[in-house]
PLY file of the C-alpha trace (Angstrom):
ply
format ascii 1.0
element vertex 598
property float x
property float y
property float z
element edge 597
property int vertex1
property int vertex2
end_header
-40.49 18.84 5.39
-42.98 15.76 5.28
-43.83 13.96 8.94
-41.85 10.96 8.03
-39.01 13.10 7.18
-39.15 14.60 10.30
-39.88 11.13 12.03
-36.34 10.02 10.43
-34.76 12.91 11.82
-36.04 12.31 15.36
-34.76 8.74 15.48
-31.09 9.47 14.42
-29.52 9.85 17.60
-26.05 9.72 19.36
-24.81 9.48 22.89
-28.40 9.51 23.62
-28.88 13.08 22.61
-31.66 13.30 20.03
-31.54 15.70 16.95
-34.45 17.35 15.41
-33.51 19.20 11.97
-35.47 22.17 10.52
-35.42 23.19 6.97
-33.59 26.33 7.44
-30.50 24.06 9.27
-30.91 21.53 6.46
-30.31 24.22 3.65
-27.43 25.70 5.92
-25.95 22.87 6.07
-25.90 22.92 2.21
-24.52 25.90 2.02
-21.51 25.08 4.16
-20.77 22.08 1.97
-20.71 23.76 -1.00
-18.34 26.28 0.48
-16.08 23.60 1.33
-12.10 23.72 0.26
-12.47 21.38 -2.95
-9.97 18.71 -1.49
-12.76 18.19 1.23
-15.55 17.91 -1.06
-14.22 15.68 -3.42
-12.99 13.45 -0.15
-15.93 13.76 1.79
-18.21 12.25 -1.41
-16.74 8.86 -0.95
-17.20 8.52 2.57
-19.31 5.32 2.75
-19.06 3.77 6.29
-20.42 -0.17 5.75
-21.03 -2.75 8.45
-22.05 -6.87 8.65
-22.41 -8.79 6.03
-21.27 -5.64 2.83
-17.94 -5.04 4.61
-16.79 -8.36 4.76
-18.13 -8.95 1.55
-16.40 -6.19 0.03
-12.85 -6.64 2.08
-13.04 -10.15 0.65
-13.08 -8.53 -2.99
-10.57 -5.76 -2.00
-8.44 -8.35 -0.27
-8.68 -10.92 -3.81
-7.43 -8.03 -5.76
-4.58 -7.14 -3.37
-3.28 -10.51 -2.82
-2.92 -11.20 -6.78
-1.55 -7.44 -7.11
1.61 -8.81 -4.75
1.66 -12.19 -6.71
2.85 -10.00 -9.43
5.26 -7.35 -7.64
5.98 -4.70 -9.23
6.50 -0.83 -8.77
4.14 2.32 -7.96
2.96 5.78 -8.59
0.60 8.76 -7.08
-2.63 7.81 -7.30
-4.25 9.03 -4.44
-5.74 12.40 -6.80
-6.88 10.58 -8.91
-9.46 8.62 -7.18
-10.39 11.66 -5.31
-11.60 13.38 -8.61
-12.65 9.92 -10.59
-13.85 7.59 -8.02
-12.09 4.85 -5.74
-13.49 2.00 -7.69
-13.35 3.36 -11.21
-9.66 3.88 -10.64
-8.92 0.44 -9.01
-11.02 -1.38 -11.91
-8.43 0.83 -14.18
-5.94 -0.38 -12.66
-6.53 -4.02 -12.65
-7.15 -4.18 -16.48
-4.20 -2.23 -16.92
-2.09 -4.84 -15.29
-4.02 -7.44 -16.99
-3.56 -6.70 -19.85
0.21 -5.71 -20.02
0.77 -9.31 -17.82
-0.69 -10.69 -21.11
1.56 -8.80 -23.30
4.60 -9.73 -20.93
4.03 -13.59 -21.93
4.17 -12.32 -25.58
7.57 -10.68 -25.18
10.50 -10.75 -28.07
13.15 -9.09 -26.19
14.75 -7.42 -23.35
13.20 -3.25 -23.88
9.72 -5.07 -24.77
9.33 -6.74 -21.58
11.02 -3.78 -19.31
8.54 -1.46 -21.18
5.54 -3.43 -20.27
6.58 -4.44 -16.85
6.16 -0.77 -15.97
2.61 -0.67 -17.15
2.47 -3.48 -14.54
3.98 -1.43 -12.02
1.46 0.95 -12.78
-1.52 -1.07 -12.48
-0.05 -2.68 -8.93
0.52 0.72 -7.93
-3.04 1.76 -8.30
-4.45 -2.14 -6.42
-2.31 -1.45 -3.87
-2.74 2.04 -3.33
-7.12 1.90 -4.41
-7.60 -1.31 -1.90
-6.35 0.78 1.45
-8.21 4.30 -0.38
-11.32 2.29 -0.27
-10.82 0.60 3.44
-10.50 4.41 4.78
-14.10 4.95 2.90
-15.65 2.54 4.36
-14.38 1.72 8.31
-13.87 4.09 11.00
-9.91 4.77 11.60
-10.63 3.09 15.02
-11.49 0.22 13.32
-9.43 0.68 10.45
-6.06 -1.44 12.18
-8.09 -4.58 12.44
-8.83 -4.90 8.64
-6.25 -3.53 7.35
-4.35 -6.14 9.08
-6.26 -8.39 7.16
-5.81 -6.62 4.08
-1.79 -6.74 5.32
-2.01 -10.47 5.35
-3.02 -10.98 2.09
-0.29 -8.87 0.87
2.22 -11.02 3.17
0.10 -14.00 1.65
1.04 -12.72 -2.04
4.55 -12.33 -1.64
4.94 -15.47 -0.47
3.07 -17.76 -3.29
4.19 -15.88 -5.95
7.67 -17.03 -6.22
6.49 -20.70 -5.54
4.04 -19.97 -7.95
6.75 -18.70 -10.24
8.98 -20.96 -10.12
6.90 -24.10 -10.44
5.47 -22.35 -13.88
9.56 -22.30 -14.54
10.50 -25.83 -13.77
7.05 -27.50 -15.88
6.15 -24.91 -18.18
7.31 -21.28 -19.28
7.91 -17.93 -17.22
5.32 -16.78 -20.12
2.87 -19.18 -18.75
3.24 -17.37 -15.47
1.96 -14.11 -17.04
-0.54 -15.67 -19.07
-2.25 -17.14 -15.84
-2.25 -13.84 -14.15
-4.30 -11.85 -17.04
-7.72 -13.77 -16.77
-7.28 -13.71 -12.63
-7.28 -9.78 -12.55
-10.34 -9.29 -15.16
-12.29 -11.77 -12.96
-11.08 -9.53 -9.64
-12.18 -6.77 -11.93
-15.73 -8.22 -12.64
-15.76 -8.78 -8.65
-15.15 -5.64 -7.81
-17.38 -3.73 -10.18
-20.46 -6.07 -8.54
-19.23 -5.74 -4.88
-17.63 -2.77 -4.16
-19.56 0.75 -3.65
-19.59 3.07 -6.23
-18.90 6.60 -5.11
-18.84 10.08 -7.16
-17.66 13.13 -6.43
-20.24 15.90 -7.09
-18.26 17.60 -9.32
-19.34 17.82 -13.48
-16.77 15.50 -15.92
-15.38 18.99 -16.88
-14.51 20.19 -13.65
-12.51 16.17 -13.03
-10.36 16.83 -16.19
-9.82 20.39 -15.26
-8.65 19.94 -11.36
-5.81 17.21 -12.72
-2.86 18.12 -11.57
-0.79 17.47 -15.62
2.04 19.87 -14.82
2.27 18.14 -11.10
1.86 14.52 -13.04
4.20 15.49 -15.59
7.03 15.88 -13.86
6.84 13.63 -11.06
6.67 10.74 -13.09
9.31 11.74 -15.42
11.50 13.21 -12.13
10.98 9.20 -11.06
11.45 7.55 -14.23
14.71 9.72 -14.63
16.15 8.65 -11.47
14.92 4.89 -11.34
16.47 4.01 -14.50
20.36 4.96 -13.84
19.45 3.90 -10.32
18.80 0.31 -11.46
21.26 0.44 -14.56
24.22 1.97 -13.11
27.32 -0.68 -12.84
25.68 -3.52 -14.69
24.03 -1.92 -17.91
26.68 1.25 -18.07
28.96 2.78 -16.18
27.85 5.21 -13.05
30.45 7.58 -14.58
29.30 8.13 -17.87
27.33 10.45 -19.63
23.83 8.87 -19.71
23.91 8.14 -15.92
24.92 11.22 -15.06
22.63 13.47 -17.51
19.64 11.13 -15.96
20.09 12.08 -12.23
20.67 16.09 -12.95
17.58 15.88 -15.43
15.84 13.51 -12.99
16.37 16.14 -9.77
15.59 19.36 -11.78
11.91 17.80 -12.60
11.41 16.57 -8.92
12.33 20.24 -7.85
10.22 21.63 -10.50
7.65 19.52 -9.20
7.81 21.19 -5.75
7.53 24.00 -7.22
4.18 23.56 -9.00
2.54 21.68 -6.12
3.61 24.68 -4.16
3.04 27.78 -6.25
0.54 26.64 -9.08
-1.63 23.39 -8.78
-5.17 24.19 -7.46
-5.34 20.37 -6.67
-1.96 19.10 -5.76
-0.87 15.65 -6.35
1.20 16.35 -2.76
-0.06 18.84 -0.31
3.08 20.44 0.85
1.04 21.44 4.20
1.71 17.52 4.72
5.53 18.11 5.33
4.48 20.60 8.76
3.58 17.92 10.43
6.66 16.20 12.48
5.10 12.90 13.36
4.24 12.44 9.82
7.60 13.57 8.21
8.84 10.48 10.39
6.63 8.16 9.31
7.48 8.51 6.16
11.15 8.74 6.43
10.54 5.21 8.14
8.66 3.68 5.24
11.57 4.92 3.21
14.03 3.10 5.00
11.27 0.03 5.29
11.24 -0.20 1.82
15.39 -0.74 2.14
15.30 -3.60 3.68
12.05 -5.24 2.94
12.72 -4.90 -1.29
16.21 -5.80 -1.04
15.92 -8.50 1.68
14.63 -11.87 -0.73
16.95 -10.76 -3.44
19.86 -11.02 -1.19
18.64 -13.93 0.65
18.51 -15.79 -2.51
22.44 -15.28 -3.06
23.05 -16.65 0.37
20.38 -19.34 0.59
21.65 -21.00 -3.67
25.46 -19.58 -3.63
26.51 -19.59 -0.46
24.19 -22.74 0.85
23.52 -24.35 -2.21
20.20 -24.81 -1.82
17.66 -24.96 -4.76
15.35 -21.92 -5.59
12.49 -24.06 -4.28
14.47 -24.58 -1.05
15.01 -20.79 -0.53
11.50 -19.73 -1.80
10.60 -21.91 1.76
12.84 -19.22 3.90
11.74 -16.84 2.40
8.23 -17.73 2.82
9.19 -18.58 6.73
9.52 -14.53 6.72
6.42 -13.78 4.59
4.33 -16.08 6.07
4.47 -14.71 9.35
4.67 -11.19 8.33
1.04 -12.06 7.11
-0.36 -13.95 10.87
1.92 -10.78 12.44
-0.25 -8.13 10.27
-3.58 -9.65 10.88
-2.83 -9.87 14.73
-1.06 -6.27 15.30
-4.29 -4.66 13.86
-6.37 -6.11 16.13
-3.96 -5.55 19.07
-4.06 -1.86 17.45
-8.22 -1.68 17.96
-7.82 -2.54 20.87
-5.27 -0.36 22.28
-6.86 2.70 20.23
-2.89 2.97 19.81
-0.43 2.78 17.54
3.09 3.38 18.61
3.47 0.55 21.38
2.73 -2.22 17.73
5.40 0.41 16.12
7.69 0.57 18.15
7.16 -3.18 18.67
8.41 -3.83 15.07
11.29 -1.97 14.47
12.59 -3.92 18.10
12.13 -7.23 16.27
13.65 -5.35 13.44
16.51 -4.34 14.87
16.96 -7.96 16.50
16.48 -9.34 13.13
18.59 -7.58 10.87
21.35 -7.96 13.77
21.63 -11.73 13.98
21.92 -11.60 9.89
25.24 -10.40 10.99
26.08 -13.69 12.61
24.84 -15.86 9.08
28.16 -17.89 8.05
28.53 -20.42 5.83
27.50 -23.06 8.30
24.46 -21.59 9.92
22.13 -24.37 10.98
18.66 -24.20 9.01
17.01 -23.89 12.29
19.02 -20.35 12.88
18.04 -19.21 9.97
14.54 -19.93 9.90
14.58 -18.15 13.68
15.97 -15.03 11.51
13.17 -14.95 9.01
10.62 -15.19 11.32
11.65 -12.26 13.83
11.97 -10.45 10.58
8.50 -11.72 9.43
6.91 -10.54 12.85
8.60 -7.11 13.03
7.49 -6.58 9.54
3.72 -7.46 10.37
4.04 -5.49 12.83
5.11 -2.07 10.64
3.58 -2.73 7.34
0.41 -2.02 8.09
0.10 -0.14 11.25
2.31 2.79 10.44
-0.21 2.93 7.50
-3.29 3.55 9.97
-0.42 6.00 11.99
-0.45 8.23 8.83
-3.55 8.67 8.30
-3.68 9.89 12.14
-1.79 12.45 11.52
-3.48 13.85 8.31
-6.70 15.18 7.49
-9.63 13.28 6.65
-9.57 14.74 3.18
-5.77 13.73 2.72
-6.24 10.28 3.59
-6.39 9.54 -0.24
-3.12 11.55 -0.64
-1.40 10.38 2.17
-2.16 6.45 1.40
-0.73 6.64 -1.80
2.46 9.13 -0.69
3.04 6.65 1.91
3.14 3.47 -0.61
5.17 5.64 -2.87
7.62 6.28 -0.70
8.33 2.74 0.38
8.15 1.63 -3.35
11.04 4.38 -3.97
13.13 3.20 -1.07
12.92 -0.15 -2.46
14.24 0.67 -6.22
17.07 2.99 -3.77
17.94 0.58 -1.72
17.80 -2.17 -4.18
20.60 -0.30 -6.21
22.50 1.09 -3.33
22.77 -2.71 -1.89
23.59 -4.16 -5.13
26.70 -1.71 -5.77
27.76 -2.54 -1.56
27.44 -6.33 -2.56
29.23 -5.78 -6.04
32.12 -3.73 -5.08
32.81 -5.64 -1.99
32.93 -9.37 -4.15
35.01 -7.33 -7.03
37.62 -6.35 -4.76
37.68 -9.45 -2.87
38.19 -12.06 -6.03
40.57 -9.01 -7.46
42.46 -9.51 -4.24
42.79 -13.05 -4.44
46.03 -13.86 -6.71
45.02 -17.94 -5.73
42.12 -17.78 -7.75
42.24 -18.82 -11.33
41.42 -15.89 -14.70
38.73 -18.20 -15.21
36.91 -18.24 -12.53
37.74 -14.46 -11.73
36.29 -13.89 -15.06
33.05 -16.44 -14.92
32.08 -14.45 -11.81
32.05 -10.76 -12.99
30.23 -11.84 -15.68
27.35 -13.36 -13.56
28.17 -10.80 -10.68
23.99 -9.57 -10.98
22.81 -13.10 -11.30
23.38 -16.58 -10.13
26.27 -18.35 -10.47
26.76 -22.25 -10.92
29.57 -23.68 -8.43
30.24 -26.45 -10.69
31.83 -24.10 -13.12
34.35 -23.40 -10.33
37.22 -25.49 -10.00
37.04 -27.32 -6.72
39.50 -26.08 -4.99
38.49 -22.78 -5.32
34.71 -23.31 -4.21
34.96 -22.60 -1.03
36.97 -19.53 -0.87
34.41 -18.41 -3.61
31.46 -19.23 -0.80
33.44 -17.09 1.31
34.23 -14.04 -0.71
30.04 -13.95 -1.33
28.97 -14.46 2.44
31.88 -11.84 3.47
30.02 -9.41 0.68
26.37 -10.13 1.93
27.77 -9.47 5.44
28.40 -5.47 3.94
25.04 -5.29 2.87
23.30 -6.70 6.54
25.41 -4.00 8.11
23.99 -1.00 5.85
20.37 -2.59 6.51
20.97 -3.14 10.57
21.61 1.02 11.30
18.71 1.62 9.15
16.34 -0.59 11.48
18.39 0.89 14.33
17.51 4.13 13.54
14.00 3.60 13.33
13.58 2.40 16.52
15.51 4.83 18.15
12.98 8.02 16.41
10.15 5.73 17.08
9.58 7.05 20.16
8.85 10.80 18.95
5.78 9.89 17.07
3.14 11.10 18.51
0.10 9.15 19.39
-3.04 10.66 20.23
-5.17 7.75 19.63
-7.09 5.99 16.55
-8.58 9.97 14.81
-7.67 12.26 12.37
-5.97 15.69 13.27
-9.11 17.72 12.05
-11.71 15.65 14.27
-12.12 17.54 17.69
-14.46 15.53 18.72
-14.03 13.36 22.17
-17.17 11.00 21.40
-16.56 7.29 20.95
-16.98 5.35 17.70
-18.88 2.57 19.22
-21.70 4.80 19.73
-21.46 5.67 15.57
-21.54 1.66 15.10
-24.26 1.50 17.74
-26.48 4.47 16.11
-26.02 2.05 12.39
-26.38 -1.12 14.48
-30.23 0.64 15.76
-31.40 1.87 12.19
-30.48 -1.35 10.73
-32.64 -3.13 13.54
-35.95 -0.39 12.45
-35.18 -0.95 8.66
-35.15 -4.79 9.30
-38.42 -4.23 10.89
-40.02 -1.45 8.28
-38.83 -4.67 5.47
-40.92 -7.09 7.46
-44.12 -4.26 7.26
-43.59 -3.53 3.77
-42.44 -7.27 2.08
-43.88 -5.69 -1.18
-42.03 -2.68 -1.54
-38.73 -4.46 -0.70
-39.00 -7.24 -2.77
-38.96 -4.48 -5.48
-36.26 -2.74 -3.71
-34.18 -6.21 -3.73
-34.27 -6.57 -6.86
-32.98 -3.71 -8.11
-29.91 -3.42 -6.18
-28.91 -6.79 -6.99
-28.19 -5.42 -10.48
-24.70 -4.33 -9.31
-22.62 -2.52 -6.80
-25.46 0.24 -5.70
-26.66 -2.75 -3.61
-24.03 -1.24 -1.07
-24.32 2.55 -1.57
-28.27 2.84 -1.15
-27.82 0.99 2.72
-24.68 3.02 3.58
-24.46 4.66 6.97
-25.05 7.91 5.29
-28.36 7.23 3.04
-29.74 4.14 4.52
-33.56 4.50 3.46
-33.23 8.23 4.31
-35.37 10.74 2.68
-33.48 12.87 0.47
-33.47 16.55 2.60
-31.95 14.04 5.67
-29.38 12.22 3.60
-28.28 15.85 2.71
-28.15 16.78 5.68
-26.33 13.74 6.98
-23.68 14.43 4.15
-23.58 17.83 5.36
-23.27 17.00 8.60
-20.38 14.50 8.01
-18.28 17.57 5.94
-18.79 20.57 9.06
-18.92 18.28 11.82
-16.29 21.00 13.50
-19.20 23.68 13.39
-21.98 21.28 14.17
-22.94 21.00 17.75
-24.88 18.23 17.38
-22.45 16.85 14.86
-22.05 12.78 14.33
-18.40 11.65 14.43
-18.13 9.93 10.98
-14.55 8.41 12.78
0 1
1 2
2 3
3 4
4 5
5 6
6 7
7 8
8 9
9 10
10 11
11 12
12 13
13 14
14 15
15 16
16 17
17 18
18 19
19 20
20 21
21 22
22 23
23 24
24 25
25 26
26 27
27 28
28 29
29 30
30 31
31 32
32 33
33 34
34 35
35 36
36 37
37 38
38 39
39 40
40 41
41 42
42 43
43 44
44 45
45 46
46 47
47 48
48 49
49 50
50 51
51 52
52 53
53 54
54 55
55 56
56 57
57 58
58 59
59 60
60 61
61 62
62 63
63 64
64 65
65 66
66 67
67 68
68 69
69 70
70 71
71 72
72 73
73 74
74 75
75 76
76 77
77 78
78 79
79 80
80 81
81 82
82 83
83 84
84 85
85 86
86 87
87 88
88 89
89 90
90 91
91 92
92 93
93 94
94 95
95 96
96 97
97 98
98 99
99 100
100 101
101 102
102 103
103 104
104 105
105 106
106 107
107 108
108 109
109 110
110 111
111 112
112 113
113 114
114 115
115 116
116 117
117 118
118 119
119 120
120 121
121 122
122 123
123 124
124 125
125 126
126 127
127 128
128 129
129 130
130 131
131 132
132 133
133 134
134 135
135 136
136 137
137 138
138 139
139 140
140 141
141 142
142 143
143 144
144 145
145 146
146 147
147 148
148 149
149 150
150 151
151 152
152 153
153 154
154 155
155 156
156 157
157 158
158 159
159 160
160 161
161 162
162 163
163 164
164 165
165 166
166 167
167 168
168 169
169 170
170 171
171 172
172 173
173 174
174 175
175 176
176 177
177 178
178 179
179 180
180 181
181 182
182 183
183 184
184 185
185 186
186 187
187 188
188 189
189 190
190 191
191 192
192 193
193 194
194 195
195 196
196 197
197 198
198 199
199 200
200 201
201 202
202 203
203 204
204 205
205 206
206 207
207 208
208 209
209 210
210 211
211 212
212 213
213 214
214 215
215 216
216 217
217 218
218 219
219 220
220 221
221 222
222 223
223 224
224 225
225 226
226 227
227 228
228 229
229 230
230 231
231 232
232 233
233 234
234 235
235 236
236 237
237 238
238 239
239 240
240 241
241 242
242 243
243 244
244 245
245 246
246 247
247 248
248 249
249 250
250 251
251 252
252 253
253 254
254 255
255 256
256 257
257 258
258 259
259 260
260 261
261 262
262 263
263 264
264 265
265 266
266 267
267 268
268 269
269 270
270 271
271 272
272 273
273 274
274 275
275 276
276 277
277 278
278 279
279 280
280 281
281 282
282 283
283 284
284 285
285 286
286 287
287 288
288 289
289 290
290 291
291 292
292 293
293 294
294 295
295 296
296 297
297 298
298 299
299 300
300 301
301 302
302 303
303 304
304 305
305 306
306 307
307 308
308 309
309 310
310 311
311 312
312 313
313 314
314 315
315 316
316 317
317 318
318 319
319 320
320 321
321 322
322 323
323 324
324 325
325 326
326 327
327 328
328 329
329 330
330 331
331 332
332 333
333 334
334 335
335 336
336 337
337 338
338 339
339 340
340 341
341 342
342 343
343 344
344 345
345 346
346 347
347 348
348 349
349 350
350 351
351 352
352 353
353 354
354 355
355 356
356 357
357 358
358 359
359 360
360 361
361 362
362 363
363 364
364 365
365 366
366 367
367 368
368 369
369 370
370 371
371 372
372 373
373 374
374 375
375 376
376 377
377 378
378 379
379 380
380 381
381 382
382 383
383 384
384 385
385 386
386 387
387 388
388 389
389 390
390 391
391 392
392 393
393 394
394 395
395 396
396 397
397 398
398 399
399 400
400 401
401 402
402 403
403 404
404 405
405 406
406 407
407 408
408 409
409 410
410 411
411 412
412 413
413 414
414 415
415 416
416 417
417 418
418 419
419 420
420 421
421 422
422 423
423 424
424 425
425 426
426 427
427 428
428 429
429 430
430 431
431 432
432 433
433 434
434 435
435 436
436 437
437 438
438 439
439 440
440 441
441 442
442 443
443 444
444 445
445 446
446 447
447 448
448 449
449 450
450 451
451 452
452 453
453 454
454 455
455 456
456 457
457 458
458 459
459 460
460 461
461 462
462 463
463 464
464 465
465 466
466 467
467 468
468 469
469 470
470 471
471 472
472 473
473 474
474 475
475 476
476 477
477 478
478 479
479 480
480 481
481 482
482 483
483 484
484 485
485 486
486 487
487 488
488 489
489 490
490 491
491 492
492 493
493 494
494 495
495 496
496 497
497 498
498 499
499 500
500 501
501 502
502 503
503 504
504 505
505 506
506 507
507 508
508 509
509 510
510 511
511 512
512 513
513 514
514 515
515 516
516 517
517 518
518 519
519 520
520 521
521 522
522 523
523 524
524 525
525 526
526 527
527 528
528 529
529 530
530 531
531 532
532 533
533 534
534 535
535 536
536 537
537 538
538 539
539 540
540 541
541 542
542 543
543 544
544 545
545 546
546 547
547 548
548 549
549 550
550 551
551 552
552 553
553 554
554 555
555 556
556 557
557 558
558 559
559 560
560 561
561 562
562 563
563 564
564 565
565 566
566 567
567 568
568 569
569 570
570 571
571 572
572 573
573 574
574 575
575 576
576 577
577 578
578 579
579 580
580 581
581 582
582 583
583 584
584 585
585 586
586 587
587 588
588 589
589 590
590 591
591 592
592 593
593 594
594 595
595 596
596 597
């Protein structure tokens, strides 16, 4: 090993302990990565811890993409594999051109099964922003630090729910819905082109042949068509056939023999599963995500309904309910940005939690008091406890996950976790719309004052929005009635959900801001402090060597290596110690004088 080698070694350093590597604990160190489980190794190669100036950079590009990912809401899948085997930002780039380009298509739709067909290429694509942008975060921030941005990531996706239906609807009042789409294609190939310059590249070490041969196709295969199988009579049942007939009924037994054969592969026969069944062994973690499943409930379903109470009920324009709605959204995104850095500072997550589903609970509980009459200002009280409670879960029971997993599943567990709220949304979505359907049906049934007519103009606009002036006048207001009486049904399925999730809340299990497979005690700060010290002796080995930098500059302007040659783990390292600091990183458990890469 060369002197200045061995003068790198000397100066990396933590807790004031200084380590001196030999070649013989360099090439062990090899060794012991490449005898690493492969769900580690392909993990481990996109660690890429950033500081200054590159991490805001690239949570500005990450938060861009994110925030026009929730402008255009759609749906989700596993994609957490995926980047593990091709790379975080070669998947998210995928991702946004996928939705790109099927938002352009969208505009260009002819009918109905066209634009259903191509919306779910958008759901793909969103799936893959949403789930890539929080993959990435995890790559490149410490999990104590991990709360406070992702807060901020959490804000712009608060920020993106609520411009996109003002954004929608003003495209519908001057121009076209196909407008709307049209606007949205060039925005994600320019968040594309952004991302590709700013955000770090990372590779697993694996050959192309060995990516295409770890996919998981039987796993893939039958999850998605398991979902697909189950989402469509979920969403179609009562309004597009009947939940009795043949179709609907082949769907769901088709539907639950792939998910179970799905199991059964990630369980018996994958080598790289999609889902790591040793995830389900862990209590804490089974409750988190039996949370986000009942999350997604409420927070899918809850502007859909609100737009039957805010236009039917109130009579308020769309306009004038997008600006409740966005009373709810808007503070969900100051709520995220401030719980995570409430959570870096307490090094805790359950106390922000538990925090949420109180405000929740309180939330979803007044809805029950909503009538006909309720004062603007009560309402806009409602939407904003909801807004807070829901900054206060979205995020943070993200970083709780990831506590409770393995450093190497924090791909898998990120995109599991979005997955399962996405699922509880298209559930809930369905399960509230037959509540709210059945209930008005047997109400207006019930109701021999009420005119054919108007019994008839409402079950044929039962899934969409009625106009009151098609209602004789003396039968408005029982009509206003029979809807709020049927919204009421649906706040009392949402308010035991919220219930309940407060009440289990307090058997998660919180032992701070680091992964289950990290034994070790030692602070973070001193990690940031160690980067902090060699970028202070790099800054002054640039002002010794102008020359050689000036070259160096200019190369890694050229694109997104820029980031991955100064990254914690090769910052102007000779080659044998940015081995070794890989190595490190991956057997940290067997590595006395290991560095906590937490």
């Amino acid at each position: 090993m060369s002197a200045s080698s061995q003068e790198m070694g000397n100066k990396a350093f933590c807790q004031g302990e200084k380590l001196n590597f030999t070649e013989s604990q360099i090439i062990e160190k090899q060794e012991n990565n490449e005898n690493q489980p492969l769900d580690e190794k392909l993990s481990n190669a996109h660690l890429n811890r950033l500081t200054g100036k590159k991490l805001i950079t690239v949570l500005l590009g990450l938060a861009s993409a994110i925030f026009f990912g929730f402008v255009d809401q759609t749906g989700i899948i596993l994609f957490g594999r995926f980047a593990d085997i091709f790379g975080r930002k070669n998947v998210l780039i995928a991702s946004m051109l996928i939705l790109s380009i099927s938002d352009l298509v969208c505009g260009f739709c002819t009918n109905g099964i066209m634009l259903y067909v191509f919306r779910a290429f958008c759901g793909i694509g969103q799936g893959g922003i949403s789930s890539l942008t929080m993959v990435i975060v995890s790559d490149i921030i410490t999990l104590e630090q991990r709360g406070k941005y992702q807060g901020i990531i959490g804000g712009f996706i608060g920020l993106g729910n609520a411009l996109g239906p003002f954004i929608c609807s003003g495209f519908i009042k001057g121009a076209s819905w196909r407008d709307f789409y049209h606007m949205l294609c060039p925005l994600f190939i320019i968040a594309a082109v952004v991302t590709w310059y700013i955000v770090p590249n990372s590779k697993p070490t694996i050959s192309k042949m060995e990516k295409i041969k770890k996919i998981d196709y039987i796993g893939f295969f039958f999850s998605t068509a398991g979902l697909i199988l189950f989402l469509i009579p979920i969403n179609g049942g009562g309004s597009l056939y009947p939940w009795n007939s043949g179709i609907v009924i082949g769907m769901f037994i088709s539907g639950g023999l792939c998910l179970i054969t799905f199991f059964l592969v990630e369980w018996k026969v994958a080598k790289l599963p999609l889902i790591p069944l040793h995830l389900f062994k862990n209590n804490s973690l089974n409750i988190i995500f039996l949370h986000t499943f009942f999350f997604g409930i409420t927070y899918f379903s809850l502007p859909y309904f609100f737009s039957y109470y805010f236009e039917i009920v109130r009579g308020y324009s769309a306009l004038i309910t997008s600006c409740f709605t966005a009373a709810a959204l808007f503070t969900q995104s100051a709520a995220g940005i401030i719980s995570g850095y409430i959570l870096t500072r307490l090094k805790h997550f359950r106390q922000v939690i538990t925090t949420g589903y109180c405000l929740q609970t309180l939330g979803y509980g007044l809805l029950l008091l909503w009538k006909e009459d309720t004062t603007p200002v009560g309402c806009v009280f409602i939407c904003i406890t909801i807004g807070i409670g829901n900054g206060c879960i979205f995020q943070p029971t993200l970083v709780a996950a990831q506590s409770h997993s393995r450093l190497a599943d924090r791909s898998v567990v990120i995109s599991m976790r979005n997955v399962v709220r996405s699922f509880g949304g298209a559930i809930g979505l369905a399960l509230c719309s037959l509540i709210y359907s059945n209930s008005l049906l047997k109400k207006i049934d019930s109701d021999s004052h009420l005119s054919q007519n108007t019994k008839n103009y409402i079950k044929k606009h039962i899934y969409s929005q009625i106009s009151l002036s098609q209602i004789q006048a003396s039968e408005v207001i029982a009509t206003k009635r029979y809807y709020m009486e049927s919204l009421k049904n649906v706040f009392y399925f949402w308010f035991p959900l919220m219930a309940f999730c407060l009440c289990t809340s307090v058997f998660l299990k919180d032992h701070g801001l680091k992964c289950i497979d990290d034994p070790d005690e030692q602070n973070d700060e001193c990690y940031s402090n160690e980067d902090n010290d060699k970028d202070n002796d790099n800054n002054n080995d640039n002002d010794d060597n102008d020359d050689d930098d000036d070259d160096d500059d200019d190369e890694s302007t050229t694109g997104s290596h820029a980031f991955q040659n100064e990254s914690i783990s090769s910052k102007n390292m000779p080659s044998d110690i940015e081995d070794l600091t890989m190595a490190k990183n991956n057997t940290r458990h067997n590595n006395k004088f290991s560095i906590n890469p937490h």
